[in-house]
C-alpha positions as CSV (number, residue, x, y, z in Angstrom):
1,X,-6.2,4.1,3.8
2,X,-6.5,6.4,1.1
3,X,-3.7,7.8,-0.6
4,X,-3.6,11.7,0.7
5,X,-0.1,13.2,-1.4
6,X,-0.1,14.5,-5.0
7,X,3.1,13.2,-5.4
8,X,3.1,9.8,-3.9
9,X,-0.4,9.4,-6.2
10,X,1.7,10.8,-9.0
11,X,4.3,8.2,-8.7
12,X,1.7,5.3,-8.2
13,X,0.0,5.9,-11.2
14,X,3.1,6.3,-12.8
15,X,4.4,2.8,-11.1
16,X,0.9,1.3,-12.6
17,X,1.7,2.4,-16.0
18,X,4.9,1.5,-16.5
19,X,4.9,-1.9,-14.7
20,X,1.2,-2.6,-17.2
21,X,3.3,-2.1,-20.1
22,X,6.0,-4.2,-18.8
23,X,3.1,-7.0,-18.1
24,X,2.5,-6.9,-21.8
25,X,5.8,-6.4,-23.3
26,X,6.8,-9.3,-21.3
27,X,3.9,-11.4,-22.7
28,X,5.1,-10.3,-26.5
29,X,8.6,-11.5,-26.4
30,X,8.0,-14.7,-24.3
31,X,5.9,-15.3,-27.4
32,X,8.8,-14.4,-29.8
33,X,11.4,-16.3,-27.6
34,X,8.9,-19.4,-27.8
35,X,8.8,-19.1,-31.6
36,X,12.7,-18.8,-31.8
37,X,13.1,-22.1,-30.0
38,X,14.4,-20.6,-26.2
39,X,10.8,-22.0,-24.6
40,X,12.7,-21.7,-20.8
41,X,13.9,-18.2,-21.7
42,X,9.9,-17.3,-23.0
43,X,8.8,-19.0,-19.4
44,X,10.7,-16.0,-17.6
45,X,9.2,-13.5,-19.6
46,X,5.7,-14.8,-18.8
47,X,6.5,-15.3,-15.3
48,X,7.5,-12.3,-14.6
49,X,5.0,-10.5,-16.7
50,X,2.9,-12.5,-13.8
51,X,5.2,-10.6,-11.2
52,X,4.6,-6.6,-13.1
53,X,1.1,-7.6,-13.3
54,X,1.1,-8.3,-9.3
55,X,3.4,-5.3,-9.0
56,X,0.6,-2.9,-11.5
57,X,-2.2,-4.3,-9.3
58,X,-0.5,-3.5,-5.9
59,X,-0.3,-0.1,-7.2
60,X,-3.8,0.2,-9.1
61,X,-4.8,-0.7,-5.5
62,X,-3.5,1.6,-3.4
63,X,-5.1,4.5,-5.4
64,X,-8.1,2.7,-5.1
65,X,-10.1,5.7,-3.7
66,X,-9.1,8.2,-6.1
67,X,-11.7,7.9,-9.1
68,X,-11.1,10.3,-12.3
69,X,-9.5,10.5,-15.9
70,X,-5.6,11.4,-14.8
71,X,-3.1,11.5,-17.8
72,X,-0.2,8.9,-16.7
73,X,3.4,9.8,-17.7
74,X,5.5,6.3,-17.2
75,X,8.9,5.5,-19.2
76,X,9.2,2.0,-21.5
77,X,10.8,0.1,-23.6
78,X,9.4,0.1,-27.1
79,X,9.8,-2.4,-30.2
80,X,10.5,-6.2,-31.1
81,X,14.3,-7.6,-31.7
82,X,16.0,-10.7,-31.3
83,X,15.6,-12.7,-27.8
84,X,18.9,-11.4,-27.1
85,X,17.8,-7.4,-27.9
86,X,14.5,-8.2,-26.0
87,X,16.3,-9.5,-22.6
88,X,18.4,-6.3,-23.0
89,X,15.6,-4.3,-23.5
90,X,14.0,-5.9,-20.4
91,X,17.0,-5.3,-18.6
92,X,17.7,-2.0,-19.6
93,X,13.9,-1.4,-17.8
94,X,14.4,-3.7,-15.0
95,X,17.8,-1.6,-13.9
96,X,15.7,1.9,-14.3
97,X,13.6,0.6,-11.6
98,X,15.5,-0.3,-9.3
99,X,18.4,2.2,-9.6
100,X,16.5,5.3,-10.4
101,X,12.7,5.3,-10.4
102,X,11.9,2.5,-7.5
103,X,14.2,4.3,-4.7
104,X,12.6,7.8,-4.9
105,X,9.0,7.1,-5.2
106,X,10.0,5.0,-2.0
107,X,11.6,8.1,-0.7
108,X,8.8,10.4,-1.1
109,X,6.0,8.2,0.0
110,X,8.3,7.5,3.0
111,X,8.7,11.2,3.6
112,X,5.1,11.6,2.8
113,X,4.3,9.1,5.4
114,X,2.4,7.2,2.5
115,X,2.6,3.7,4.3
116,X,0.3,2.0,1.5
117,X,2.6,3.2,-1.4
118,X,6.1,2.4,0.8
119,X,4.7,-1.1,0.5
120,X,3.9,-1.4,-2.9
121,X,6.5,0.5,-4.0
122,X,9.3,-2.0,-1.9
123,X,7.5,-5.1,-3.0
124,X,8.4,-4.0,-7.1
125,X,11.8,-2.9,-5.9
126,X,12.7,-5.9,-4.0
127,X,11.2,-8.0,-7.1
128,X,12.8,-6.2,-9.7
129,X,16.4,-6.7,-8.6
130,X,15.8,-10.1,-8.9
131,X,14.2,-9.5,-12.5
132,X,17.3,-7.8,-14.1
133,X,19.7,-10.6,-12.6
134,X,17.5,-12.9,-14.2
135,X,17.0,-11.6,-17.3
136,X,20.6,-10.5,-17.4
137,X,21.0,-14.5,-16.4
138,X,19.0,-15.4,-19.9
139,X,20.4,-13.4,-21.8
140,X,24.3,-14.8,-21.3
141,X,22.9,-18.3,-22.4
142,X,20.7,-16.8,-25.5
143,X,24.1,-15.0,-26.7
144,X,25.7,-18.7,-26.7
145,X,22.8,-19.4,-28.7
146,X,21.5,-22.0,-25.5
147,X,18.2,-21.6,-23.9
148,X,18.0,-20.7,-20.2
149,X,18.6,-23.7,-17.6
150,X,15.8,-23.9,-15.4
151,X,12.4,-26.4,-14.1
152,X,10.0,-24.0,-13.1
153,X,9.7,-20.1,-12.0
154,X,7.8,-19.1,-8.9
155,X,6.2,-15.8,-8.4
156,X,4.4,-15.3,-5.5
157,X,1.3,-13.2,-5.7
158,X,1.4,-10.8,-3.2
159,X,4.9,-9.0,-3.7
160,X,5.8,-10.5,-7.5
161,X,8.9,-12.3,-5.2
162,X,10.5,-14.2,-8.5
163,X,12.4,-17.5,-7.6
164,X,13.9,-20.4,-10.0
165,X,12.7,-24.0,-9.5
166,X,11.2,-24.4,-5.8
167,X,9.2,-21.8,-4.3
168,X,10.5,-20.8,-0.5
169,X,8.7,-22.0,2.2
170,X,7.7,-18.3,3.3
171,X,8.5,-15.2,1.1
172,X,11.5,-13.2,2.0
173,X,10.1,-10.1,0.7
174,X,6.2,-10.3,2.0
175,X,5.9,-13.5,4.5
176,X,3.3,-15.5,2.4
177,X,3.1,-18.7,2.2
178,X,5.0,-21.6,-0.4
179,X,1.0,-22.3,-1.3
180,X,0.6,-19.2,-2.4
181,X,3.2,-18.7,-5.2
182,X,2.4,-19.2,-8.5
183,X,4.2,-21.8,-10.7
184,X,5.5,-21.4,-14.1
């Protein structure tokens, strides 16, 4: 169903733009956290640069019928520090969407009856509460100057659901399958 509200389109492409950045950002310091020797901490960033990219193409995909050049306003962080700085900076973005940008574009595409966007839009909130624990996780070990405890990450490909070590049997957040999610 085809996206039919300004606003709710609006906040989509904003959602797209601001979780494709995150996709890459996360991709740049997992590399710098790798070099610095914390190769569990640069595993989360790649996983869940895994889980924005699921999250960016939820979004992408819901405006699938609406073709044209649009200008797309969306907040990030910017620039390379320590892994410490970059899993503050990740969580600095991680708590912007999900206290303040997440909950009203859910709210206006529930209002707008936008039942496409309420979905994508709870599947990155619900997976970005998880992220900033995480990463808020991470980054108390990299201050000790210890690299993150953990086997594997899971995201599962439908919602960006992020889970340490075994995947669920079903997704809490979208019902899919243990298959389905993707193992870091």
């Amino acid at each position: 169903m085809a996206v039919k509200n300004a606003m709710t389109a609006d906040f989509l492409r904003s959602a797209y733009g601001g979780e494709s950045m995150a996709h890459m950002r996360y991709l740049h310091w997992g590399d710098l956290a790798e070099k610095d020797g914390f190769p569990n901490i640069a595993k989360l960033f790649r996983a869940i640069a895994y889980a924005e990219q699921v999250h960016a193409g939820n979004h992408f995909n819901e405006l699938k019928d609406q073709k044209g050049d649009y200008t797309v306003t969306a907040g990030a962080v910017f620039g390379i520090g320590t892994v410490v700085e970059n899993l503050q900076g990740a969580i600095n973005g991680e708590l912007h969407e999900v206290e303040q940008m997440y909950p009203v574009y859910l709210e206006a595409a529930k209002f707008q009856d936008e039942k496409g966007a309420q979905r994508s839009f709870h599947f990155a909130l619900e997976a970005e509460k998880i992220h900033a624990q995480l990463f808020s996780d991470a980054q108390k070990a990299a201050k000790e100057g210890k690299d993150m405890q953990l086997e594997a990450v899971y995201i599962c490909p439908v919602c960006g659901h992020t889970v340490l070590d075994n995947a669920p049997d079903k997704c809490p957040v979208c019902g899919a399958k243990k298959e389905m999610y993707k193992k870091f």
